[in-house]
C-alpha positions as protocol buffer text, in pm:
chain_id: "A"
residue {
  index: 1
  type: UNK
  ca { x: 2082 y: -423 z: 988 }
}
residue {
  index: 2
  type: UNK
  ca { x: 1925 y: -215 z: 1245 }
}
residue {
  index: 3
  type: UNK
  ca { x: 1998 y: -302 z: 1645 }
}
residue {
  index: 4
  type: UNK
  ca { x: 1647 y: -296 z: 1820 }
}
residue {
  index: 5
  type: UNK
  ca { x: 1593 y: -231 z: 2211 }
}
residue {
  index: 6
  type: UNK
  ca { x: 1333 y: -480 z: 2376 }
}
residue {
  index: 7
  type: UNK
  ca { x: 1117 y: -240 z: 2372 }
}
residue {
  index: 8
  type: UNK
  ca { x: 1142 y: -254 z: 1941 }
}
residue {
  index: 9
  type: UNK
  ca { x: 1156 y: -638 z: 1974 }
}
residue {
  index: 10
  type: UNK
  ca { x: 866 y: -692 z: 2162 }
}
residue {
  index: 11
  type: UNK
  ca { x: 665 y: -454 z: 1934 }
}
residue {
  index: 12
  type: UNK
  ca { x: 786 y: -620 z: 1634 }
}
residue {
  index: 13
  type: UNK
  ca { x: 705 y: -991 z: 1766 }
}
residue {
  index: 14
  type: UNK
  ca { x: 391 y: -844 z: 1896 }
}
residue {
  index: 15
  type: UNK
  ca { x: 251 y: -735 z: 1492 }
}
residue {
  index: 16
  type: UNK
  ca { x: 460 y: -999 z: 1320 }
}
residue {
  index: 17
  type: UNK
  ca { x: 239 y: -1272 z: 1526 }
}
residue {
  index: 18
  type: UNK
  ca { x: -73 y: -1078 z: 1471 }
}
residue {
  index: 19
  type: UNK
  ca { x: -20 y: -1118 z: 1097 }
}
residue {
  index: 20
  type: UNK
  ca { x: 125 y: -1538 z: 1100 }
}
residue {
  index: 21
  type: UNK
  ca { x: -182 y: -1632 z: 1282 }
}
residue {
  index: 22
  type: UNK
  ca { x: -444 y: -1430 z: 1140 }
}
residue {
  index: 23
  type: UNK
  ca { x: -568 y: -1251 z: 1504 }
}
residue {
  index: 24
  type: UNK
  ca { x: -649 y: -880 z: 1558 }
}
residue {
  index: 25
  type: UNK
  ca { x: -474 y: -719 z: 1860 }
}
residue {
  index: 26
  type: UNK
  ca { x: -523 y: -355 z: 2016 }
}
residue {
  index: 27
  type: UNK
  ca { x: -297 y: -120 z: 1901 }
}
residue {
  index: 28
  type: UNK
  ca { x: 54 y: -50 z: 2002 }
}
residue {
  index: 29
  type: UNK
  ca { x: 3 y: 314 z: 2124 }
}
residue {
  index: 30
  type: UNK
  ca { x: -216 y: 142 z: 2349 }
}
residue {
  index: 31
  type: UNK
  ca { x: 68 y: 37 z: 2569 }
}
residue {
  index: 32
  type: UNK
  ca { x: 341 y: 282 z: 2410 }
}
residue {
  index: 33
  type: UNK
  ca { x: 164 y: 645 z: 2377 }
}
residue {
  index: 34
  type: UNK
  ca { x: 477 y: 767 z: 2350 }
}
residue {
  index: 35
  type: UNK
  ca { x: 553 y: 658 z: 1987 }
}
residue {
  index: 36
  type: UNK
  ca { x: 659 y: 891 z: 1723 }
}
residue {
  index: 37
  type: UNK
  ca { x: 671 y: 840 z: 1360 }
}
residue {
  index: 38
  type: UNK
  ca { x: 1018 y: 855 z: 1328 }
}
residue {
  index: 39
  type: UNK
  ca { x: 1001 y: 521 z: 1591 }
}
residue {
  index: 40
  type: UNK
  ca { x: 744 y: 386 z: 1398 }
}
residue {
  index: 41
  type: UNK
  ca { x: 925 y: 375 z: 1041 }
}
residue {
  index: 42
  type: UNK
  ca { x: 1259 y: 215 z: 1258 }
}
residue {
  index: 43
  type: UNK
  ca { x: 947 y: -57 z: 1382 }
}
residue {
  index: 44
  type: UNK
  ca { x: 831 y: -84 z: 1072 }
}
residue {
  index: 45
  type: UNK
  ca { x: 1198 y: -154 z: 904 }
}
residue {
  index: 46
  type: UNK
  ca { x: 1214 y: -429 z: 1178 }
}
residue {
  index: 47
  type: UNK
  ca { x: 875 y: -590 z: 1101 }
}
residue {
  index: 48
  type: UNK
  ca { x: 972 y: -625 z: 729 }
}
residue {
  index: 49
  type: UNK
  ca { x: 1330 y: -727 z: 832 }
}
residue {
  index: 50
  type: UNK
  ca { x: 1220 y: -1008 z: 992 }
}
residue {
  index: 51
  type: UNK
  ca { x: 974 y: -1124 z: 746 }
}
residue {
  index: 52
  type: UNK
  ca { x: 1207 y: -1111 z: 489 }
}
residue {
  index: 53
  type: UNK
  ca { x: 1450 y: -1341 z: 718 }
}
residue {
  index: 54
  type: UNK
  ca { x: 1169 y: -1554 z: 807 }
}
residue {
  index: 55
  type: UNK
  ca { x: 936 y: -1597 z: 542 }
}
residue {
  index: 56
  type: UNK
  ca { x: 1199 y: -1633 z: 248 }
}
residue {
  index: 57
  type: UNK
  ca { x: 1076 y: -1340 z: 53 }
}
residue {
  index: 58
  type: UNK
  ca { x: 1218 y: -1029 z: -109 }
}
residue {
  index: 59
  type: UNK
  ca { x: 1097 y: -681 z: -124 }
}
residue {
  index: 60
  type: UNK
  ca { x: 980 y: -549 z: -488 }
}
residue {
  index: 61
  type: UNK
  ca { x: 805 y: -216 z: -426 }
}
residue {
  index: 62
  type: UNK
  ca { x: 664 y: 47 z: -195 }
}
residue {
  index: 63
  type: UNK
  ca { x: 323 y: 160 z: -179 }
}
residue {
  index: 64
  type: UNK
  ca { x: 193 y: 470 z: -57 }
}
residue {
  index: 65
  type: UNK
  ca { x: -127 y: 572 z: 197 }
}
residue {
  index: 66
  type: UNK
  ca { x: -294 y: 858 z: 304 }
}
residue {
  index: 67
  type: UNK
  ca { x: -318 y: 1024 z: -59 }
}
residue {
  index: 68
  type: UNK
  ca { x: -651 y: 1185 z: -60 }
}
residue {
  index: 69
  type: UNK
  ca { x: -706 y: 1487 z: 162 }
}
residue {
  index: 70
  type: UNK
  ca { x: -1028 y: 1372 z: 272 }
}
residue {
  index: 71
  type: UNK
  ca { x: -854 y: 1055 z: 469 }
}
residue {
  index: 72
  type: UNK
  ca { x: -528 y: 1310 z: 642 }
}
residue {
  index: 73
  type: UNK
  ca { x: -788 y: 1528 z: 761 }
}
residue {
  index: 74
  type: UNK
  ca { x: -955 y: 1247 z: 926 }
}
residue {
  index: 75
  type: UNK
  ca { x: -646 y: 1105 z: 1056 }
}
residue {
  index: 76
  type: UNK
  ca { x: -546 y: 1491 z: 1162 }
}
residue {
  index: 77
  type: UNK
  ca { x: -263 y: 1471 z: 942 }
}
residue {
  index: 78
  type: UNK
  ca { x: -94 y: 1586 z: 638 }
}
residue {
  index: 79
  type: UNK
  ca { x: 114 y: 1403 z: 487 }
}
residue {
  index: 80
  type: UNK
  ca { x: 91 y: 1060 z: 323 }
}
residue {
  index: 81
  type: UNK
  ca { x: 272 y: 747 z: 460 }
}
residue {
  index: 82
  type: UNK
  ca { x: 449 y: 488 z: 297 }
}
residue {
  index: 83
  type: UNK
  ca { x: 533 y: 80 z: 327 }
}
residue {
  index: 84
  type: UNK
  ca { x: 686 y: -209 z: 162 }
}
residue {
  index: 85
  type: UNK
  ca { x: 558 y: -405 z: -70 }
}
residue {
  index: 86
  type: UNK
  ca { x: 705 y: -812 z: -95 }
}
residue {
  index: 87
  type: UNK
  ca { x: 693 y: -1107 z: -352 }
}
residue {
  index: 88
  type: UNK
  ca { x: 441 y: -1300 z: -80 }
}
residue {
  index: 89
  type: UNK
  ca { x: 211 y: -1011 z: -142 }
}
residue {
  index: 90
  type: UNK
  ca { x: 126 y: -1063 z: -488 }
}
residue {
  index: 91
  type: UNK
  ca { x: -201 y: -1202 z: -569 }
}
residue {
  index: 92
  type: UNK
  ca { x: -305 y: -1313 z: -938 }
}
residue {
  index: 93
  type: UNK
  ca { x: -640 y: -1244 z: -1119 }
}
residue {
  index: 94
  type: UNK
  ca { x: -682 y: -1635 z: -1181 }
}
residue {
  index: 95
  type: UNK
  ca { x: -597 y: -1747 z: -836 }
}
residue {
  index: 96
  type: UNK
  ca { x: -871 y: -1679 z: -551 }
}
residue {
  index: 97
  type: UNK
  ca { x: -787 y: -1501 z: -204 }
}
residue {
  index: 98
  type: UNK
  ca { x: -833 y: -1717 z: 51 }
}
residue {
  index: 99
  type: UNK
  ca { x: -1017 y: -1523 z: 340 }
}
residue {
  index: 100
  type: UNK
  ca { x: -906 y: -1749 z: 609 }
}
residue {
  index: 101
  type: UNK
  ca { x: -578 y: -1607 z: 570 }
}
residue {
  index: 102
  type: UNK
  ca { x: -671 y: -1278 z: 641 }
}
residue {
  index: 103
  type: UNK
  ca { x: -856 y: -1093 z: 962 }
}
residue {
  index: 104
  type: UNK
  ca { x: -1125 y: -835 z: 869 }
}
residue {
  index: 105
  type: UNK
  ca { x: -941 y: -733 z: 502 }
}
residue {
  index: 106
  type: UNK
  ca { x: -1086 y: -436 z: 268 }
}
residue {
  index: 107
  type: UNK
  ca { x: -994 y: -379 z: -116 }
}
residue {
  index: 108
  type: UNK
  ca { x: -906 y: -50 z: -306 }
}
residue {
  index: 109
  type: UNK
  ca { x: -843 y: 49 z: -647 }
}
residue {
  index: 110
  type: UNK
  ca { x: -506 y: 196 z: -715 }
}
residue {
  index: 111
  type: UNK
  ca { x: -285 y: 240 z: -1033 }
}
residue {
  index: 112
  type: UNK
  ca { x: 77 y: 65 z: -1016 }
}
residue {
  index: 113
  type: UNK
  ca { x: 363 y: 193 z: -1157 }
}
residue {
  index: 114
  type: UNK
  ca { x: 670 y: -38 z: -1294 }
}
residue {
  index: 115
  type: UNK
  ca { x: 1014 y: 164 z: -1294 }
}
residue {
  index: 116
  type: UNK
  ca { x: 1190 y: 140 z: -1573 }
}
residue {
  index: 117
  type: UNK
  ca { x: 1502 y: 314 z: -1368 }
}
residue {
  index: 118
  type: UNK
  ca { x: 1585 y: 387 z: -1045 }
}
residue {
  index: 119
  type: UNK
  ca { x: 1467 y: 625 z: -891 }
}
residue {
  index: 120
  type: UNK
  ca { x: 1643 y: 885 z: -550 }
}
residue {
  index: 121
  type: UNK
  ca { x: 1704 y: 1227 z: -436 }
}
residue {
  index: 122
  type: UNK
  ca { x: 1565 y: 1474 z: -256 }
}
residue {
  index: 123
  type: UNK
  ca { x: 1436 y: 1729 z: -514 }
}
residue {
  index: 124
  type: UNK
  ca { x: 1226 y: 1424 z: -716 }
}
residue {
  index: 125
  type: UNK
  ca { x: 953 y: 1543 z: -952 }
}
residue {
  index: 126
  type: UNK
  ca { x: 638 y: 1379 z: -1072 }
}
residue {
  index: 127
  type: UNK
  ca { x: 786 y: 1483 z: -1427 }
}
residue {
  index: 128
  type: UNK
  ca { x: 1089 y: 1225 z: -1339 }
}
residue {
  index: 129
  type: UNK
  ca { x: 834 y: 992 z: -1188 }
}
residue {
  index: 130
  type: UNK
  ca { x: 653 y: 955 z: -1506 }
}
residue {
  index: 131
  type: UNK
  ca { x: 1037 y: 999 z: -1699 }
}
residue {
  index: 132
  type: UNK
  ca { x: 1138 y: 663 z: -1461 }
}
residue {
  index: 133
  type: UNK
  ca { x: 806 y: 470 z: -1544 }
}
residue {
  index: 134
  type: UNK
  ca { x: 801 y: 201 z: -1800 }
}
residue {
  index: 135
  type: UNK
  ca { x: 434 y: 86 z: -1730 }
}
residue {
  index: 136
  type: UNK
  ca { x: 147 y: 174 z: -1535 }
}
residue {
  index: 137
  type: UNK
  ca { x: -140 y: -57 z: -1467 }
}
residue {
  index: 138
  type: UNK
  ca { x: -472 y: -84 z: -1266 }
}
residue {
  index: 139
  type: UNK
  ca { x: -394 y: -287 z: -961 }
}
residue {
  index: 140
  type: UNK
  ca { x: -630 y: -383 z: -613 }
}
residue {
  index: 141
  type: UNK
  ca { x: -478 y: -304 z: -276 }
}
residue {
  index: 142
  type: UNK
  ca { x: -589 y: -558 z: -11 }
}
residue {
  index: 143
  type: UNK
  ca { x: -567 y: -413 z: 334 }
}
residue {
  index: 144
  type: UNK
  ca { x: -608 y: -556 z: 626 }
}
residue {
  index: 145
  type: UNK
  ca { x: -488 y: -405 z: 988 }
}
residue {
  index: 146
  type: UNK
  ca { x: -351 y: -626 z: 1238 }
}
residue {
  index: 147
  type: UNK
  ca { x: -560 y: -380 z: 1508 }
}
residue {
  index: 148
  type: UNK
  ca { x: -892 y: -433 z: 1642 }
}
residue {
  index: 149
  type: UNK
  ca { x: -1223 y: -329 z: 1457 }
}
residue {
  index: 150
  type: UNK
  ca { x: -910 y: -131 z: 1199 }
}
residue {
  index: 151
  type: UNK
  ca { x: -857 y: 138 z: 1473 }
}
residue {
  index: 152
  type: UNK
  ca { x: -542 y: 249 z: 1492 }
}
residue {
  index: 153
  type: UNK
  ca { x: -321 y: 595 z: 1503 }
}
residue {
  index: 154
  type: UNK
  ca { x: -96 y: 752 z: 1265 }
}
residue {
  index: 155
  type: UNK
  ca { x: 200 y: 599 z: 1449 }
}
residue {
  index: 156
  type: UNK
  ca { x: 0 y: 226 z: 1516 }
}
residue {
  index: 157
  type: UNK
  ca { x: -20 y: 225 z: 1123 }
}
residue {
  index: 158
  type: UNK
  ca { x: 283 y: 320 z: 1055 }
}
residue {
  index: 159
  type: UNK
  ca { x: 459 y: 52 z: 1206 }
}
residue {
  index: 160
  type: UNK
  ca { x: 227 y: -213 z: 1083 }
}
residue {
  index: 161
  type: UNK
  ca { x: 344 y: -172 z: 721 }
}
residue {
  index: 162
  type: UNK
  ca { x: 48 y: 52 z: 604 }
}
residue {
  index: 163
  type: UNK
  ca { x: -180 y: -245 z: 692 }
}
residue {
  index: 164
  type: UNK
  ca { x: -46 y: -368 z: 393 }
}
residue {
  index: 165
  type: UNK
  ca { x: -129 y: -716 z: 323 }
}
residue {
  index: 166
  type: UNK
  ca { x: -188 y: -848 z: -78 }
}
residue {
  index: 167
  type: UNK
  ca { x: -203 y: -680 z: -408 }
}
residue {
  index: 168
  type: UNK
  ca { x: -328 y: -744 z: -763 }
}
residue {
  index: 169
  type: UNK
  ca { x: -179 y: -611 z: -1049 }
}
residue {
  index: 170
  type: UNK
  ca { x: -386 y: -595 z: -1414 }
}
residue {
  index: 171
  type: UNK
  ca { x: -260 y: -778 z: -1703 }
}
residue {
  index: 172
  type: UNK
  ca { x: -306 y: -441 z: -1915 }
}
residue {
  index: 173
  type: UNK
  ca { x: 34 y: -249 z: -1887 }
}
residue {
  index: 174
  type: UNK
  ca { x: 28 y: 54 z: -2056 }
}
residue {
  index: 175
  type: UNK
  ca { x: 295 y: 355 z: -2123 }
}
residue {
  index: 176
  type: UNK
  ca { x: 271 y: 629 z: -1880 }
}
residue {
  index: 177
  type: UNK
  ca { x: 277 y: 882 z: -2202 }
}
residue {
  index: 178
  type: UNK
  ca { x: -28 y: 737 z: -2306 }
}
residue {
  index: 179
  type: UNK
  ca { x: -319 y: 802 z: -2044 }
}
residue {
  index: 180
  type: UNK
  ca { x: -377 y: 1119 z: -1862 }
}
residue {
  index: 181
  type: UNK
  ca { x: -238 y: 1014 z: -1558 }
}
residue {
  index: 182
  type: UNK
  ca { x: -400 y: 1316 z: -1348 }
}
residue {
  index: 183
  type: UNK
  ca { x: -748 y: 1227 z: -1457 }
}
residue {
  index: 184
  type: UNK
  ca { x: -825 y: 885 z: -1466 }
}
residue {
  index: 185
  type: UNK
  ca { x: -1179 y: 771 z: -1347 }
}
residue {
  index: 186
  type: UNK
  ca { x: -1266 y: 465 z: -1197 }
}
residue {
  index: 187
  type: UNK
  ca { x: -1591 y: 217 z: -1114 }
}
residue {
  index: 188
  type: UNK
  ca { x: -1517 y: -53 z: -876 }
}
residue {
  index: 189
  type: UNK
  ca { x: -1778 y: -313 z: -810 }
}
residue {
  index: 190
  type: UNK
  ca { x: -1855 y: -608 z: -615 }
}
residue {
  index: 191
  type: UNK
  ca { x: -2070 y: -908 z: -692 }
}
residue {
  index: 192
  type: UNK
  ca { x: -2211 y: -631 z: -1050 }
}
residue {
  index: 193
  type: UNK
  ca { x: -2340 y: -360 z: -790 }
}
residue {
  index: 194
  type: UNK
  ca { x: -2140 y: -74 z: -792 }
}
residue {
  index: 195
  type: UNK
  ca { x: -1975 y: 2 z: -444 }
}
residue {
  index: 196
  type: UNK
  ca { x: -1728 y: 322 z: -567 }
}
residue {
  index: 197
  type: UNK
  ca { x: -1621 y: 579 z: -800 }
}
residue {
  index: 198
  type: UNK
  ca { x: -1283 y: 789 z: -806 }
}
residue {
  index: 199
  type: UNK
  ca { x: -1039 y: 953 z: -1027 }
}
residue {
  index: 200
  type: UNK
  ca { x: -657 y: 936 z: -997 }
}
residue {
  index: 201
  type: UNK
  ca { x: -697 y: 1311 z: -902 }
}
residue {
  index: 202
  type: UNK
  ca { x: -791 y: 1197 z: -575 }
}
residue {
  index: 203
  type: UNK
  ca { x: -434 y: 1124 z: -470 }
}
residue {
  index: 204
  type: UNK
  ca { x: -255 y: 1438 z: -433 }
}
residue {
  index: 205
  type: UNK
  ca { x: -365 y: 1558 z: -729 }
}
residue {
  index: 206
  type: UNK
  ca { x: -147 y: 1321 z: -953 }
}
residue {
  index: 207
  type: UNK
  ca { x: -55 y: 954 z: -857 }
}
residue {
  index: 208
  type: UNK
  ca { x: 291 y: 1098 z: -939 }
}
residue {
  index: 209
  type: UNK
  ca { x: 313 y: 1354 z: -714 }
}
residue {
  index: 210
  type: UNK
  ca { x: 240 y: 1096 z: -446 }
}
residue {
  index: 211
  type: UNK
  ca { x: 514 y: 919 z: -568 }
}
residue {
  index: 212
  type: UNK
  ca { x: 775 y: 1178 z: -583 }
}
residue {
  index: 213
  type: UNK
  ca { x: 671 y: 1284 z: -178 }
}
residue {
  index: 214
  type: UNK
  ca { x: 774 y: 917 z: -103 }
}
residue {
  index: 215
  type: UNK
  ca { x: 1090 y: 890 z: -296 }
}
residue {
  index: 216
  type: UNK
  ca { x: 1232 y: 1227 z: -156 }
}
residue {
  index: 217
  type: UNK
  ca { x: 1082 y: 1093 z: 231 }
}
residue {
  index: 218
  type: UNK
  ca { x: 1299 y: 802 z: 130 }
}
residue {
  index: 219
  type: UNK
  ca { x: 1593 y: 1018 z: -26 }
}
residue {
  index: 220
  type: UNK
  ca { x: 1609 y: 1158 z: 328 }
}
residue {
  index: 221
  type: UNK
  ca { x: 1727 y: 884 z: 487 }
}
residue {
  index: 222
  type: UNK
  ca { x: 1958 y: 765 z: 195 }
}
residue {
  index: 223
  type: UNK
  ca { x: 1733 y: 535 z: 26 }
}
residue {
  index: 224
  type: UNK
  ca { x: 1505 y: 528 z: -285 }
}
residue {
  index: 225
  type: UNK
  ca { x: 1304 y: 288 z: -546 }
}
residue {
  index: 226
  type: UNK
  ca { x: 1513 y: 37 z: -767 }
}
residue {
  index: 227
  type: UNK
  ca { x: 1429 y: -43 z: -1162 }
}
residue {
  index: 228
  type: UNK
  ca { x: 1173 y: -325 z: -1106 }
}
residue {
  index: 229
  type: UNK
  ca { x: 993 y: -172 z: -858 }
}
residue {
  index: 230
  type: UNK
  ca { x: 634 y: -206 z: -828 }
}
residue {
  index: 231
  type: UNK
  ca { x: 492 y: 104 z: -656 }
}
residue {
  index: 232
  type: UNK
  ca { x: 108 y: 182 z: -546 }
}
residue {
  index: 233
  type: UNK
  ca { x: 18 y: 492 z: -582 }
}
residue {
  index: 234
  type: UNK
  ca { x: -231 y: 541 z: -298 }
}
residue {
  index: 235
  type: UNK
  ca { x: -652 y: 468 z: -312 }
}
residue {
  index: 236
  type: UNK
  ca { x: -872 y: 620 z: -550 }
}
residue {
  index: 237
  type: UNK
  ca { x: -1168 y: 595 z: -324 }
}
residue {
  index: 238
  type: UNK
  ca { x: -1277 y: 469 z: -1 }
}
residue {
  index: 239
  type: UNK
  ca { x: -1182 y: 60 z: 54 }
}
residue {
  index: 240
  type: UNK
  ca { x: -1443 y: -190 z: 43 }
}
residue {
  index: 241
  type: UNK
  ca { x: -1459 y: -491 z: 289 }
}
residue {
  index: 242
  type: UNK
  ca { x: -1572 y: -863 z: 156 }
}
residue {
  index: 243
  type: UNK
  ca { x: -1650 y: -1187 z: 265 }
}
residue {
  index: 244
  type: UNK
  ca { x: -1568 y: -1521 z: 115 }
}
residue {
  index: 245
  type: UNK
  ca { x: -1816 y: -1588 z: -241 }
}
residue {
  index: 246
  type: UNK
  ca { x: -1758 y: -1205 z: -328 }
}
residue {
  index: 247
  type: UNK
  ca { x: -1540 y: -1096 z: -653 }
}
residue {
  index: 248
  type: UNK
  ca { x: -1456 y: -742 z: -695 }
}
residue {
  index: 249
  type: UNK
  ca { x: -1346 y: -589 z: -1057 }
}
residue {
  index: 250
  type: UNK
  ca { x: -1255 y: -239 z: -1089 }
}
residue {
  index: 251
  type: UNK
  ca { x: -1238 y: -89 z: -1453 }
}
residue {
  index: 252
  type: UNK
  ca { x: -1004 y: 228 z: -1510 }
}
residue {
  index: 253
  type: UNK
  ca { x: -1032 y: 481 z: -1825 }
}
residue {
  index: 254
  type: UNK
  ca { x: -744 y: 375 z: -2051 }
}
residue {
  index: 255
  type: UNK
  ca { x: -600 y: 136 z: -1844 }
}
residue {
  index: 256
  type: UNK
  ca { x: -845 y: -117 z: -1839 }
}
residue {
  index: 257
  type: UNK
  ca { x: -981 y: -341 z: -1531 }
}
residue {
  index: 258
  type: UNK
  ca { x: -820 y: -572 z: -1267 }
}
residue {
  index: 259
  type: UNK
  ca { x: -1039 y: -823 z: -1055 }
}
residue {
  index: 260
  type: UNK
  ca { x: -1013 y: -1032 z: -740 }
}
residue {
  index: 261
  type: UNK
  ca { x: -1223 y: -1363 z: -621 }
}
residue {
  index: 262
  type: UNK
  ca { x: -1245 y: -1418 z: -258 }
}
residue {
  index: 263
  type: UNK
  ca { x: -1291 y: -1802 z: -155 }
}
């Protein structure tokens, strides 16, 4: 368990309210500029500490942001980032989102990975990424920031779990051997209109290679990914926003599709 200052507590009570009742707040580096990243993974840690104590849920994955070049150079960075995933997260195919729930949230196609092992060090390889993955299967990312109008700074996201916030996972599970993992395209829609392509190449070049930058980030500090584990891999294109009446399907080569209804 990690001992937080006031200054960590107030932060943390200051997102983990955001989130409970649904309101947008200006970001943290508003009022703390001083931030670093290294505080803002030990604020994050916090955050998910106490919604595992509060909410009665368990962590089952990690997923992974910033993958594409196009979005660190916009953020001025480059590296990616990485949160938590937890069992309240999951969404299903068959049971609508419910928008109220949620502030100003956005979707994005991403493939999952199951791990068949676990999975630490500090000299991890996508080659034992793919060697540790029993399945892989197309999955939605729903994000939605805590921060006004989704503004927010490297550190401000950071700490707010990757503006992680629901996930859908694909009832197609496939074997990692199977697909070209590096070049997978993709065609997400909403309502039947288009809204965008991508290809798995868009995150770091292979989904994982993203994966094997967050388990040795994570091997760093002693930890890593557990058999079960769910991981994102990081967006294939830019996220799409939607309102309630909207459903959003997004069909992957040789993986199949994965959909979401919003009520």
């Amino acid at each position: 368990m990690i001992l937080l200052t006031n200054q960590e507590s107030a932060i943390i009570d200051y997102l983990y309210t955001a989130e409970r009742d649904v309101r947008e707040v200006v970001k943290v580096t508003d009022d703390y500029p001083e931030l670093t990243i290294g505080e803002a993974y030990q604020l994050q840690e916090g955050l998910l500490n106490r919604k595992l104590s509060e909410n009665g849920t368990k962590q089952v994955g990690v997923k992974l942001g910033l993958t594409s070049k196009a979005k660190q150079e916009m953020m001025g960075v480059n590296e990616a980032i990485y949160g938590y995933l937890h069992d309240d997260m999951l969404a299903f195919e068959w049971e609508p989102i419910t928008f109220s729930e949620l502030i100003h949230p956005k979707v994005e196609p991403e493939i999952a990975f199951l791990l068949a092992e676990d999975l630490q060090g500090e000299n991890i390889t996508e080659e034992d990424v793919v060697k540790a993955t029993k399945y892989v299967a197309p999955a939605l990312e729903i994000i939605d920031s805590r921060y006004k109008d989704f503004r927010f700074t490297l550190v401000d996201v950071i700490a707010d779990n990757c503006s992680s916030a629901k996930f859908v996972v694909g009832s197609k599970w496939v074997s990692p051997n199977a697909v070209d993992l590096g070049n997978i395209g993709m065609v997400m829609s909403k309502n039947g209109a288009v809204e965008q392509t991508g290809s798995s190449a868009a995150v770091l070049g292979h989904p994982a290679k993203a994966i094997a930058w967050a388990v040795n980030e994570l091997g760093a500090l002693g930890k890593g990914l557990k058999k079960g584990d769910i991981v994102l891999s990081g967006a294939m294109s830019e996220a799409i926003s939607f309102k309630p009446g909207d459903s959003v399907i997004a069909d992957f080569d040789g993986l199949g599709s994965v959909s979401m209804y919003c009520k």
